[in-house]
Structures are given as structure tokens and as C-alpha cells.
C-alpha positions as CSV (number, residue, x, y, z in Angstrom):
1,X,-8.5,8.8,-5.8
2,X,-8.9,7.6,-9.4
3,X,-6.7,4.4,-10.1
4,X,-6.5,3.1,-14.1
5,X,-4.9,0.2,-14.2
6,X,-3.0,-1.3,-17.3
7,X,-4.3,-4.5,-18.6
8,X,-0.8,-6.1,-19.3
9,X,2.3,-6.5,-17.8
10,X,5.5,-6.7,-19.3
11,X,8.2,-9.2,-18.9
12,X,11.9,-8.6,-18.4
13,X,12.4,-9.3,-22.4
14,X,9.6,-6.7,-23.1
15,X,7.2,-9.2,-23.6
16,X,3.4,-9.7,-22.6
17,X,2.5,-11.3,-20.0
18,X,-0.5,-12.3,-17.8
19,X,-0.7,-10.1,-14.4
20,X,0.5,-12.4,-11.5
21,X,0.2,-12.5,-7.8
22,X,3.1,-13.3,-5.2
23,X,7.0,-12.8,-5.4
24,X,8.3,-12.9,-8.8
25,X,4.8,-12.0,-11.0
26,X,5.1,-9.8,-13.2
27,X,5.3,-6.1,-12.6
28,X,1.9,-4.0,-12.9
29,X,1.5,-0.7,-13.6
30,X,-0.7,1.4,-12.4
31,X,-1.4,5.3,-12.6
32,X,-2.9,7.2,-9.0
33,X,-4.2,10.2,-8.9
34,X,-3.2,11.0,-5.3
35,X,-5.2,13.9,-3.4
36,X,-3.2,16.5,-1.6
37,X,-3.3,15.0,1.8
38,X,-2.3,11.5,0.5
39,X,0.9,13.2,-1.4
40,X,1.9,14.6,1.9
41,X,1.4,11.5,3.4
42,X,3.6,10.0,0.8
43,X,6.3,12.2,0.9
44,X,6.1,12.1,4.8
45,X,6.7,8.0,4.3
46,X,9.8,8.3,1.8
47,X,11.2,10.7,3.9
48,X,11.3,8.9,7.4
49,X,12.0,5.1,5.7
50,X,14.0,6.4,2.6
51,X,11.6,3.5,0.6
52,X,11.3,4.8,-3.3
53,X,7.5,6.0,-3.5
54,X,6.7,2.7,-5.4
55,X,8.0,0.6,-2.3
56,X,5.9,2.8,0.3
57,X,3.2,2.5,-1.7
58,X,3.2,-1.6,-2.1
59,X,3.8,-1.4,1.5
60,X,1.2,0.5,2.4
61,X,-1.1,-1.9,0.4
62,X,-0.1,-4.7,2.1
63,X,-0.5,-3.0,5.6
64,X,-4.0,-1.7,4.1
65,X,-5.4,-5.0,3.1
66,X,-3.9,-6.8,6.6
67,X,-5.8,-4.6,8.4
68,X,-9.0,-4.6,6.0
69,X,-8.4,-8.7,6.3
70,X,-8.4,-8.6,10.5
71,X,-11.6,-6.2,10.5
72,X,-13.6,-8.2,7.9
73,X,-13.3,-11.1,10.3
74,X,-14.4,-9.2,13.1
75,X,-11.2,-8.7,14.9
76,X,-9.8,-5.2,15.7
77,X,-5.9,-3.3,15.0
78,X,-4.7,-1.4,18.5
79,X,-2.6,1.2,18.1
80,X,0.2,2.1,21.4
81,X,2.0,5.2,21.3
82,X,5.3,5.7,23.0
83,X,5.4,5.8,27.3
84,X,3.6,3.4,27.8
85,X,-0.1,5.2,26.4
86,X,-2.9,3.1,26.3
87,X,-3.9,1.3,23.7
88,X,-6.3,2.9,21.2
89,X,-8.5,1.2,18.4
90,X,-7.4,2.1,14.8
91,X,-9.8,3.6,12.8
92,X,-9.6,3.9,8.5
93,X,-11.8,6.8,7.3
């Protein structure tokens, strides 16, 4: 995936602004290249939550870097499917 981020973000009022963090920053934009398999996977997530492709995306993100976050402290993410399966470790390729 190649990702080229802009190096300005734009207020309501058109003008520039420094890129924030946290609820109410400033927007970002940001072009993706997505691979084949990670478009499917995108359309796949719009179609079962009905998020716009720019709110699955920030949400997958955030679940990416949670996860990334609990591994980097050594901790582990269990994954339980439905009827009662057994746990089993999540794995990011």
C-alpha cells in the first residue's frame, strides 16, 4: 500500500492549518493505494455497517493501532467465534 499524505489541512473557512490529533483537529487528507484484497475488504465493511469508506477506514485505524498498542506491550487480542468456539489468538500478517 502506498500512502502520500498531504502536508496541510484545511479549516472550515478554507484556511491552513496545522494537522491535529483528537476530536475536533483538523481534517487530513490522505490518498491510499489499496491492493485488491484490501478493496474487497473495504467494500465488505461498508456493506455490513453502512459506515462511508472514510469512517471504516478511521475505524479500522483505530482498531489497528489498539491492537498494535496491546501486542507492543506484550499482551495478546483473542478472537471467539459464535457457539461458544474457543478462543483463538489473533494474528496481523
Amino acid at each position: 500500500m502506498t500512502v502520500t499524505v498531504n502536508s496541510e489541512a484545511k479549516t472550515a473557512g478554507g484556511r491552513q492549518s496545522p494537522v491535529g490529533r483528537g476530536p475536533g483537529s483538523p481534517l487530513e487528507r490522505v490518498t491510499v493505494n489499496l491492493a485488491a484484497r484490501a478493496s474487497r475488504a473495504l467494500d465488505q465493511v461498508v456493506d455490513l455497517t453502512g459506515d462511508s469508506k472514510t469512517d471504516a477506514i478511521n475505524r479500522a485505524l483505530q482498531v489497528y493501532a489498539y491492537i498494535e498498542q496491546v501486542m507492543h506491550e506484550g499482551g495478546s487480542v483473542l478472537v471467539q467465534g459464535k457457539d461458544d468456539a474457543a478462543p483463538q489468538l489473533l494474528k496481523i500478517f
